[in-house]
C-alpha positions in Angstrom: 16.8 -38.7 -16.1 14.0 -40.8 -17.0 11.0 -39.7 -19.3 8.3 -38.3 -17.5 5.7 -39.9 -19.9 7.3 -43.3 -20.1 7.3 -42.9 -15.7 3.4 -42.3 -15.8 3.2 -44.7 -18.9 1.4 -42.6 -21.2 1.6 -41.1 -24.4 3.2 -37.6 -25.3 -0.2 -36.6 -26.1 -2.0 -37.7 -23.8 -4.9 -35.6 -22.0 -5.0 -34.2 -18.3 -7.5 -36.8 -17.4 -5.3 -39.7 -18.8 -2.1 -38.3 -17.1 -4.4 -37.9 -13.3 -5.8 -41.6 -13.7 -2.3 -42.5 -14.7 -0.8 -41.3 -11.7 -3.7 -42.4 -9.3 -2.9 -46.1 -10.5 0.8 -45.7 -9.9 0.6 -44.0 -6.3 -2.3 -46.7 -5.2 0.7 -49.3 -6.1 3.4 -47.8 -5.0 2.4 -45.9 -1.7 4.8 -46.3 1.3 1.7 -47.3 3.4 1.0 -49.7 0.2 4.3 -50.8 -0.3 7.3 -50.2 2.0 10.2 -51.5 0.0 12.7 -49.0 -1.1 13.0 -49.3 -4.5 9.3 -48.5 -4.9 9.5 -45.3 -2.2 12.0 -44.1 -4.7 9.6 -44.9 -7.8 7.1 -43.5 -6.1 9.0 -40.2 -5.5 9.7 -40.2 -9.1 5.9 -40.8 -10.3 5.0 -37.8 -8.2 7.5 -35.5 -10.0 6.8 -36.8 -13.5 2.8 -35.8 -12.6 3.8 -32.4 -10.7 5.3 -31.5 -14.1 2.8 -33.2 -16.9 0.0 -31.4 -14.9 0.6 -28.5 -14.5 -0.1 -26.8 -18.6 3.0 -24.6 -18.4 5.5 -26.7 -16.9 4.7 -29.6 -19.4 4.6 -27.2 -22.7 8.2 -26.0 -21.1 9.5 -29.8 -20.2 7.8 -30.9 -23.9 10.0 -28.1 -25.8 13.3 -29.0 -24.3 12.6 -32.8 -22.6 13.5 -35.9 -23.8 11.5 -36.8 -27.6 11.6 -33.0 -28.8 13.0 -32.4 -32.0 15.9 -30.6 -33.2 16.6 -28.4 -36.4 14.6 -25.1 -37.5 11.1 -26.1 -36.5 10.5 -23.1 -34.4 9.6 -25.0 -30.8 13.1 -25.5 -29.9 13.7 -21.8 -30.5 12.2 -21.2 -27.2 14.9 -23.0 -25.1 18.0 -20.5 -26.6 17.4 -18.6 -23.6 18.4 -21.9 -21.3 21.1 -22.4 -23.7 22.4 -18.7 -23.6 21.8 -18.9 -20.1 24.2 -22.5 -20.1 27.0 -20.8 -21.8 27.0 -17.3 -20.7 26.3 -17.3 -17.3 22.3 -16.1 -17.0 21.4 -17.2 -13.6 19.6 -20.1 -13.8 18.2 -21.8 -10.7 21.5 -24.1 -10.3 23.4 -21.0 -10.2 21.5 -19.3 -7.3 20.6 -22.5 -5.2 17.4 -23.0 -3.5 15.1 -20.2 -3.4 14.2 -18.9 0.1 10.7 -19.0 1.8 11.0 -16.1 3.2 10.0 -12.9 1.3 9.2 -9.2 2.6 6.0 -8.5 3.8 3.5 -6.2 1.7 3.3 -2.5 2.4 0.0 -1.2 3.5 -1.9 1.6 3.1 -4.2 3.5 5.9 -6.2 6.8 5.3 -6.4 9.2 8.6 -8.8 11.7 9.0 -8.0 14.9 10.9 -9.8 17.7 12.4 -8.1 21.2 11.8 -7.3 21.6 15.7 -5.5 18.7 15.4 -3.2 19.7 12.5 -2.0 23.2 14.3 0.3 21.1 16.8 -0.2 17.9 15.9 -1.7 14.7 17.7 -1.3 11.2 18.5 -3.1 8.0 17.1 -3.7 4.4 18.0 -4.4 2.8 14.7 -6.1 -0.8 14.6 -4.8 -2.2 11.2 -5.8 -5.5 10.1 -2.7 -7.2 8.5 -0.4 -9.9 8.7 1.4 -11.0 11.7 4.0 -13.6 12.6 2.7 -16.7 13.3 2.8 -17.6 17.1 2.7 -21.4 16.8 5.2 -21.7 14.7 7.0 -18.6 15.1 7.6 -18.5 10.6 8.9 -21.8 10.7 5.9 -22.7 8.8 6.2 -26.2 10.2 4.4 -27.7 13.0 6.3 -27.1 16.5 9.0 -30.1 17.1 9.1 -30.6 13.3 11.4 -29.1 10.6 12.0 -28.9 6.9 13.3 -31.7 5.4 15.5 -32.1 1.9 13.6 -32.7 -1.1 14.8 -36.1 -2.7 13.7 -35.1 -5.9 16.3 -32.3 -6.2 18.4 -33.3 -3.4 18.5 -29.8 -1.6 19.3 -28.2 -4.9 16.0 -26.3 -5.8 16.5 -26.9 -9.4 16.1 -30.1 -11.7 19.1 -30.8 -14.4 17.9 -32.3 -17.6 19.7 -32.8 -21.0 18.3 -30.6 -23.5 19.4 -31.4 -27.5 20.4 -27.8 -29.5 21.8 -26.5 -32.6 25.4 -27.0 -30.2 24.8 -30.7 -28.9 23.2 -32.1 -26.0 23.6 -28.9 -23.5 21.9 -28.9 -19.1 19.7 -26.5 -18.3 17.9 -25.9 -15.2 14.0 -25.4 -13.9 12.7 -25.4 -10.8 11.5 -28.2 -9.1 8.3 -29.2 -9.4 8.1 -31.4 -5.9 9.4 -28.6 -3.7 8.8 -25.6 -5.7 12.5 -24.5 -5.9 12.7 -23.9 -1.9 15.1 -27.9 -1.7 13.1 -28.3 1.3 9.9 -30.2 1.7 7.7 -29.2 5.0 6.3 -32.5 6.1 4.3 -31.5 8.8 2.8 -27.8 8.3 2.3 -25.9 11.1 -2.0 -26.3 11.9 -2.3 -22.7 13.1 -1.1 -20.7 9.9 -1.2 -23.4 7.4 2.7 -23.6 6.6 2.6 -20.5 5.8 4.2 -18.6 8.6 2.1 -16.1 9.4 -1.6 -15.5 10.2 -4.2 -12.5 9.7 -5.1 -10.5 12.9 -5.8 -7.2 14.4 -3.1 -5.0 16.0 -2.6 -1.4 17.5 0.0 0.8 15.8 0.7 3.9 17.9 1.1 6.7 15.4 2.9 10.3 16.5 1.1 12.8 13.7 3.2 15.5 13.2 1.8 19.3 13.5 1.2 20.5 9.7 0.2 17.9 7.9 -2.4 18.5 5.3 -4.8 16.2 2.5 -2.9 14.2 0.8 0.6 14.3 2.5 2.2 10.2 3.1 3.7 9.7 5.9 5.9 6.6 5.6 6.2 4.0 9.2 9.4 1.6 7.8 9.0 -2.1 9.0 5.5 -1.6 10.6 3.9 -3.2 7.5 3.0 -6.8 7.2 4.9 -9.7 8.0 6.4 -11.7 5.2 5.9 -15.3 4.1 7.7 -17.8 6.3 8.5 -15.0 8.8 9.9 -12.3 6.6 10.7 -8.8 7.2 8.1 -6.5 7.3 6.6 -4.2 4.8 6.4 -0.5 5.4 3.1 1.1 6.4 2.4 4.1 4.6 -0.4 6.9 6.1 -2.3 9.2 3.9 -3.2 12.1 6.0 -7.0 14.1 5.4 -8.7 17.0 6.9 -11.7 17.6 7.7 -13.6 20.2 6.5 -14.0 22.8 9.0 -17.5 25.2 9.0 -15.3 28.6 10.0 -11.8 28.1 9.8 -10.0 27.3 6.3 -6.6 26.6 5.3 -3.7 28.4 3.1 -0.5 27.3 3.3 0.7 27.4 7.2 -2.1 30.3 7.3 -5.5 29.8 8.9 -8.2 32.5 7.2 -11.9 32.8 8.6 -14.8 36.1 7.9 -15.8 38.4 10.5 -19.1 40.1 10.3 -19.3 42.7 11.9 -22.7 45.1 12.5 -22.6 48.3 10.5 -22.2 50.4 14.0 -19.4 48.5 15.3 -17.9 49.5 11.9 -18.2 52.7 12.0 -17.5 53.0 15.9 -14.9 50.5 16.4 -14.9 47.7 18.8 -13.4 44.8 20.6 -14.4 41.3 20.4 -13.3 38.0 22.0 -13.4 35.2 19.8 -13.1 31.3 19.9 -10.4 30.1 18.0 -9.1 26.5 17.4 -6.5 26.9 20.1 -8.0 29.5 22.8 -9.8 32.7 22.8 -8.7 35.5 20.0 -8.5 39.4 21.3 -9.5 41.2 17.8 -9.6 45.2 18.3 -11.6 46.9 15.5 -10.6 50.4 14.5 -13.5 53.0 13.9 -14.2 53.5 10.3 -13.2 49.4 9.3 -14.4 48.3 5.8 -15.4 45.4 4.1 -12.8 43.3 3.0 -10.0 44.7 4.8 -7.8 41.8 6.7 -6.6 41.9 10.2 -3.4 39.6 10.4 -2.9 37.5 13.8 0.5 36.6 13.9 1.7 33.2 15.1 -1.8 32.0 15.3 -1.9 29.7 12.4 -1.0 26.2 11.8 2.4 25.1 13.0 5.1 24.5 10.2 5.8 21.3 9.2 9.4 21.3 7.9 10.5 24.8 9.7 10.3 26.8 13.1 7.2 28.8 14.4 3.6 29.2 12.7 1.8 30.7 10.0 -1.1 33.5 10.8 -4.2 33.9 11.3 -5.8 36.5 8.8 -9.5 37.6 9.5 -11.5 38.8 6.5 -13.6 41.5 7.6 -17.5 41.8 6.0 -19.4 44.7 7.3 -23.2 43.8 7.5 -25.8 46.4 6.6 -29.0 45.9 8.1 -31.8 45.4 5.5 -34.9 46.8 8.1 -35.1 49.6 10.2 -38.0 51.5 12.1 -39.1 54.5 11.4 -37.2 56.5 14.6 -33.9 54.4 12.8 -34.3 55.3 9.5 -34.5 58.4 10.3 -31.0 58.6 12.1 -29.9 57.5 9.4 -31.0 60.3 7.2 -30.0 62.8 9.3 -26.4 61.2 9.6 -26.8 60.3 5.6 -27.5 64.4 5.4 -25.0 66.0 7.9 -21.8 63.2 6.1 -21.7 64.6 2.3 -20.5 61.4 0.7 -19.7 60.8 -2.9 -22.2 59.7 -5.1 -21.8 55.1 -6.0 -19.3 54.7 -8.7 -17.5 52.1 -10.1 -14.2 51.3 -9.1 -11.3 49.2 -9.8 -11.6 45.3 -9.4 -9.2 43.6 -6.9 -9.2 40.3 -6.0 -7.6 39.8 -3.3 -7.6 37.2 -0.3 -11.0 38.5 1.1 -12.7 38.0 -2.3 -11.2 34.2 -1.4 -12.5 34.2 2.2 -15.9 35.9 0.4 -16.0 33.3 -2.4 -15.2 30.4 0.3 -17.2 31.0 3.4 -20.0 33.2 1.5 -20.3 31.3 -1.8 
């Protein structure tokens, strides 16, 4: 294979400007449209190679190591190409090995945040999702090429992917491999790129992904939507869409585990009397019956009216703090009931007593704090 410098006509040290006005000469001389001959289509092919690799800083430092004028013996540049050798010998996949390298590739996973209210998480709900991604291209359907067209075979590899060049070592003159720098490795050349996405297969836009969110689900949790990603390059599978669940924060009801917890105050009377209330939950009215003499931070348990269990059967409960309110003014005719009912109940004088914490000091420190 010929010299890439001596194609271009140029020294082996010559700059980035003098390697582009090099090439411009040659392709104004040897242009099909210029000059139709064969010989000079096949020149020309060969000029466009030589500047593909020269201009491009780490192909050329790669071609200049191992190409045609590098040096041999211990002068530490050629130690970069044992890996092609090793490769040569020893079977290390190198680009001849594998063949042409395909355009298409698997899409990208993405990433969407939903937000939840609390209601929604105790039997789960349903979604449409608008995610902006990656879509197959309809023009061209991942052809990348422009409808009636088709790849054609690179001449400069010939289909291959790869470009064989002679490379001088410690062992003789051994072949290594390197992509090619005309079609990138892919053997095929795409003449006529599709307008629509640009050759590339696919194009941005907006679609609706209908999304069953299962009853459970709490901050932080993934749920994982295989192939409902983007589309790949040239048509490719897709990538996997990935949802990170999150919910809101909700002014009475709070969240442990499969259990919902919430604080009911309840007037000093109804305490001591006992009582019956109705009260709105997140899925329907709540029948709570209050036994006479109720204190603060005892917990009525609700069975089965939690949050439904993700991975299991059934759901959690619903436990109700209770926080007995003590009214801070009374009348005269009221304080004096309560005298008389302080003097007719002997109770023990305020001492201190053990400290618990237990969930109502959570409800207390949550909902009160």
């Amino acid at each position: 294979m010929a010299d890439h410098y001596e194609v271009l006509g140029v020294s082996r040290d010559a700059t980035t400007d003098e390697i582009k006005k090099a090439y411009r000469r040659l392709a104004r001389q040897l242009h099909p449209d210029v000059n139709p001959g064969a010989e000079a289509s096949e020149t020309f092919k060969s000029v466009t190679h030589a500047y593909d690799v020269l201009s491009d800083s780490a192909q050329r430092q790669k071609y200049d190591q191992g190409g045609q004028g590098g040096g041999g013996g211990f002068d530490g540049q050629n130690f970069g190409n044992f890996g092609d050798i090793f490769e040569t010998f020893f079977g290390g996949g190198g680009a001849s090995q594998r063949g042409p390298k395909s355009r298409r590739e698997r899409g990208q996973d993405a990433l969407i945040r939903v937000e939840l209210d609390l209601a929604e998480v105790i039997f789960g709900t349903h979604r449409d999702l608008e995610v902006d991604t990656a879509v197959l291209c309809d023009t061209c359907k991942g052809s990348c090429c422009q409808p009636g067209t088709a790849p054609v075979t690179c001449d400069i590899c010939r289909g291959t992917g790869s470009i064989q060049r002679a490379v001088r070592s410690l062992l003789g003159n051994v072949m290594t491999s390197s992509p090619c720098g005309s079609c990138r490795g892919f053997g095929t050349v795409i003449a006529t790129p599709c307008t629509t996405c640009s050759g590339q297969g696919r194009v941005r836009a907006r679609r609706t992904v209908p999304v069953d969110v299962p009853a459970g689900v709490d901050t932080g949790l993934r749920l994982q939507m295989p192939g409902s990603g983007e589309v790949g390059p040239a048509g490719g599978p897709n990538g996997d869409l990935y949802l990170e669940m999150k919910v809101r924060h909700h002014d009475i009801f709070s969240r442990d585990g499969d259990d919902l917890m919430c604080a009911l105050e309840v007037p000093m009377t109804s305490a001591i009397l006992g009582t019956t209330v109705k009260l709105k939950g997140l899925d329907g009215d709540i029948d709570v019956e209050l036994r006479p003499g109720a204190q603060s931070s005892e917990i009525l348990t609700i069975k089965d009216r939690g949050v439904t269990r993700l991975r299991g059967n059934g759901r959690g409960d619903l436990k109700i703090g209770i926080q007995v309110v003590t009214p801070s003014r009374l009348d005269h005719k009221e304080r004096d009931l309560i005298e008389q009912f302080a003097a007719r109940h002997s109770a023990p004088a305020p001492a201190l007593s053990h400290y618990q914490q237990g969930l109502f000091a959570k409800l207390r420190d949550r909902f009160l704090g």
